[in-house]
N, C-alpha and C positions, 0 to 999 in steps of 0.2 A: 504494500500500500504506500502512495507519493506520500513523503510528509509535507505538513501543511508548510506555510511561513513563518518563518520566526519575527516576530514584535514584539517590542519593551512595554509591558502593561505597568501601568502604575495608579494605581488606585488608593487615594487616601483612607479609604474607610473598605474595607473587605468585611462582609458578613458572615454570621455560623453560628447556629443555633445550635447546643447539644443538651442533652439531659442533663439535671442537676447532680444526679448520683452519676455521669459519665467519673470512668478511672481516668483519674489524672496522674502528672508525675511530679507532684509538689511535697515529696517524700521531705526535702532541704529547704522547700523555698519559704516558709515561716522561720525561720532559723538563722539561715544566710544570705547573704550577696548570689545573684545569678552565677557572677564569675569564678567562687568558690566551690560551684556544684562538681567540676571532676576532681578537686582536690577531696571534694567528702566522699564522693561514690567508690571513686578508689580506697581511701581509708575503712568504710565501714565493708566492701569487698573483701576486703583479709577477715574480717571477723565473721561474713555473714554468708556463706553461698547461696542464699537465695535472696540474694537484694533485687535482682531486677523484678520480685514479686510485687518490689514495690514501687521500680521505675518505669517499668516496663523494658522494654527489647529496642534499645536504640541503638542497636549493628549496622554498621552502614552511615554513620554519620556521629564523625568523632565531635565529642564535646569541644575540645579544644580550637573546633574548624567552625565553630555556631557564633557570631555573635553576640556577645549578652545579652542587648535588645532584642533576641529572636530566642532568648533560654526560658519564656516563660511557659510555666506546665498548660496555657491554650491554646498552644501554639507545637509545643511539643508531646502532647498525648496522641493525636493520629497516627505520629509516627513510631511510638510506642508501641501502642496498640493497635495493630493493623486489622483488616477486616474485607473480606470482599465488597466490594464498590466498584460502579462501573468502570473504574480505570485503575483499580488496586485490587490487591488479592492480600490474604494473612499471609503472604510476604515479605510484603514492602508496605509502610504506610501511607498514606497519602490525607493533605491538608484539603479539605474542599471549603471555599467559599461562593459568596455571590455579590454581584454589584450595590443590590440591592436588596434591603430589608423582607418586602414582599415576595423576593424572591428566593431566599433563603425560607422560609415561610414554607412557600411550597414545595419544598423541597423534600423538609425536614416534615411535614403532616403527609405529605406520601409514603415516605417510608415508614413513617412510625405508623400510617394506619396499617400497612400490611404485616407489619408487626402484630401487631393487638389484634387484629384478624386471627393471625395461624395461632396464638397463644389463646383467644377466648377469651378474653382480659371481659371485666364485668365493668363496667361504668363508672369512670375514675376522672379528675383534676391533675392533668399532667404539668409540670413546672420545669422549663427550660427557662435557659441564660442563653438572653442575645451580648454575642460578641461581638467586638471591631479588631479589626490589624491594619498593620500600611504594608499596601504590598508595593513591589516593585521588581518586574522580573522579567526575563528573555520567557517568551512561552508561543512553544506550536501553536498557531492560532486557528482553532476548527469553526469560529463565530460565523455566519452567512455562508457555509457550505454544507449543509446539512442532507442536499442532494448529493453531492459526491461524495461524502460520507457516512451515508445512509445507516450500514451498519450500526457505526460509533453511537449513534443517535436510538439505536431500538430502545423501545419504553421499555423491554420486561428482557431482552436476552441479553449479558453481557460479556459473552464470550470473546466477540470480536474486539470492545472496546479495552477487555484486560489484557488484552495480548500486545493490543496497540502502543497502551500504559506503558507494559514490560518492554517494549522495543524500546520506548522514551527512556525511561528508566535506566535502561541497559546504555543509551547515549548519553548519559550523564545529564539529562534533559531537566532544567527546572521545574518542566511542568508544562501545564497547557490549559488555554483560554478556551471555553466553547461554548452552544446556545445552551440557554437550559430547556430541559424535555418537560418539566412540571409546570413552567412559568415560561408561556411561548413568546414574550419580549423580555423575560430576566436573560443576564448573563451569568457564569459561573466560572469558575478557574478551578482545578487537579492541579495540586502543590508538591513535587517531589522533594525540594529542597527550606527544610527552615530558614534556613539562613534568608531567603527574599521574603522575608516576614518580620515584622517588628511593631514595637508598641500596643501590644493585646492589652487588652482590655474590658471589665467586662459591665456593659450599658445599664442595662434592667434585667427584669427575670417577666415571660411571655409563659401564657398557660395556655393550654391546647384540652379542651373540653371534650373526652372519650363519651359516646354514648351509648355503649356494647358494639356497635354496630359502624358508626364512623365518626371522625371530627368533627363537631357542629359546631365552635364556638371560638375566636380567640380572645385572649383577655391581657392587659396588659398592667401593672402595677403601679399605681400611683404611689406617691410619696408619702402620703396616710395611708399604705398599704390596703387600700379599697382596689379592689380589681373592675374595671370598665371596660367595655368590649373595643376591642382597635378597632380606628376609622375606617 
């Protein structure tokens, strides 16, 4: 398959919705400085052989090659904790964002409703944290070709697009911009490398209202902690 273009995305505000209870890797980051974190990983290593229970699996991207403004655990948990997604595998982890709030949105109520589908989950008040990043990065650009990359694009198969990933991957590829499939004018970016990441942060906390059956509701946190339904 041709690769796409490569262009310098730079986007002040990247979005990413995850779960509250997602695993992060802030095992040091109460404690210490970002820049301190392989001086402690290695330290508590001699003592503990199961530390990465607690950091996760970050092979493939030495600490000392990260920026500190890019060592924070929202920025560094995907990569941690990998996962199949349409352009990663429990491999390799990959950062997913989106241009846009709405867009991240639907992103993240897609998959968590198929989620709650196959598990049967009974009627619950889900609580995600809307995040921000700055990105800035070389990235394959698939945005406005969604015809000659058809494949990459399928709503439900993602065979074609992990393979795609791993080729990227395997060329040392930052990553890659493309349209999003949930939100038909959001954009989204597949993150290979922390390092084009920095200044995470985390906005409010966004509830997603399960009602056995599908997402009916989003709601978002005011400052009196009153939940009101987003515009």
């Amino acid at each position: 398959m041709k690769l796409p273009p490569l262009r310098r995305v730079r986007w002040q505000a990247c979005y990413r919705l995850i779960h509250t209870r997602s695993p992060t890797v802030d095992l040091f980051e109460r404690i210490a400085d970002p820049e301190d974190f392989e001086a402690l990983i290695e330290l508590e290593s001699l003592h503990n052989p199961r530390i990465r229970q607690g950091i996760g699996d970050l092979s493939g991207h030495r600490l000392e090659e990260i920026p500190t403004k890019s060592r924070s655990s929202y920025i560094l948990a995907p990569f941690a904790y990998p996962s199949d997604s349409r352009f990663g595998t429990v491999r390799f982890g990959v950062f997913y964002g989106a241009r846009q709030i709405k867009t991240a949105l639907a992103e993240v109520v897609y998959h968590r409703e198929n989620f709650l589908k196959a598990t049967r989950e009974e009627a619950m008040l889900l609580e995600m944290r809307l995040l921000s990043v700055q990105l800035d990065a070389r990235l394959y650009d698939l945005r406005g070709q969604q015809k000659l990359y058809a494949s990459l694009y399928h709503p439900q198969d993602y065979s074609d697009s992990q393979s795609f990933g791993k080729k990227l991957k395997d060329l040392d590829s930052q990553g890659l911009a493309y349209d999003s499939v949930r939100d038909l004018k959001g954009q989204c970016v597949a993150i290979f490398k922390p390092q084009v990441l920095s200044h995470a942060h985390h906005i409010k906390y966004l509830y997603l209202r399960w009602n056995g059956k599908k997402i009916i509701q989003f709601l978002e946190e005011e400052k009196n902690k009153q939940k009101t339904p987003l515009p």
